[in-house]
N, C-alpha and C positions, 0 to 999 in steps of 0.2 A: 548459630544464626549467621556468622560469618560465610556460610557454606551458601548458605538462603540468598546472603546477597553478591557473591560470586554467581550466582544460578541465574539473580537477575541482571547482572552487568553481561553475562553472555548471552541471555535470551535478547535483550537490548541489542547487542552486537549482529547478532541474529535477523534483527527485524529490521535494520538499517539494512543487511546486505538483502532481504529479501526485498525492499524498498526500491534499491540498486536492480536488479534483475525487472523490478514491476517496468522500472522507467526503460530497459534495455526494449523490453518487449511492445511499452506503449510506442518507443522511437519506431520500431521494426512497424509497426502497426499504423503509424502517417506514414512513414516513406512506403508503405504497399497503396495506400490513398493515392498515393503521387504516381508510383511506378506500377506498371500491370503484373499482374504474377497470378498463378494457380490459386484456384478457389480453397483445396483443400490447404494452402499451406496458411491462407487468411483464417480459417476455421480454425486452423491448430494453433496460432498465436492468437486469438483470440479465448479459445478456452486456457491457454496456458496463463493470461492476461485473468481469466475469470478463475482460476485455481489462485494463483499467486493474491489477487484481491484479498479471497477469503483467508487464504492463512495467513498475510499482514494484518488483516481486521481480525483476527479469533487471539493470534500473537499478542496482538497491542492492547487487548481484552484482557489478555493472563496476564501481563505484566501491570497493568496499572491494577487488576484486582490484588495481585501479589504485593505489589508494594504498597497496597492499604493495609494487608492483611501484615506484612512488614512492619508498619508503623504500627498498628494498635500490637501486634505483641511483644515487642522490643522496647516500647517508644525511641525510636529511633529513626526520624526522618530521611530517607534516602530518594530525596527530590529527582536528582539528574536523570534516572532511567524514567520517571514518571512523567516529566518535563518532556523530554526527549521525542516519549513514545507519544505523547498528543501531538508534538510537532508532526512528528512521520506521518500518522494518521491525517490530519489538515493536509498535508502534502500528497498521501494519495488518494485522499478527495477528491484535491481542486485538479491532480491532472486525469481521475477517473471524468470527473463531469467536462474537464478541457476535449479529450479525445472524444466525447458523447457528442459532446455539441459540434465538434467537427465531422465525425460519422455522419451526422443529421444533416449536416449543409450537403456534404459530398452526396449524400445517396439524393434528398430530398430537395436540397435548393435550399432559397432567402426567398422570404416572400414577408413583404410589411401589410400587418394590417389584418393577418389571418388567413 
């Protein structure tokens, strides 16, 4: 079981640094808001953006189900990668919905009231 939870402290390490590349690409993703650039290179960090989503959200899936599945058969609580991985998750929530509502203003405007 020792092996089980090396497998989760790297998948852990794993979903941090893909965490790290989401944000490299969400950054790339305001500064083309700001600066003009080729259509085809906003589509390409965009779906890079929608690839990277998915596998921090299916990642952070296997690791919190792993480390239940960890704990009932060990009884051995190994919180920190579990902890961790909800934090990442909240984290690329709030700047998936941050970059959407920004998207929204940029292409469509503020307007109050409806």
């Amino acid at each position: 079981m020792l092996a089980f939870r090396r497998i989760l402290a790297f998948s852990s390490r794993v979903h941090s640094y893909l965490l790290a590349l989401y944000l490299f690409f969400a950054l790339l993703f305001v500064l083309f808001l700001y600066f003009p650039v080729s259509e085809v290179l906003v589509t390409f960090v965009t779906s890079c953006q929608m690839v990277l989503g998915w596998t921090i959200f299916l990642e952070g899936v296997w690791i919190v189900l792993a480390s239940i599945y960890q704990f009932f058969y060990t009884r051995v609580a190994f919180i920190s990668p579990l902890v961790l991985t909800v934090l990442r998750m909240i984290v690329y929530f709030i700047i998936s919905i941050i970059i959407d509502m920004l998207n929204t203003v940029i292409l469509h405007g503020f307007s109050l009231g409806g």
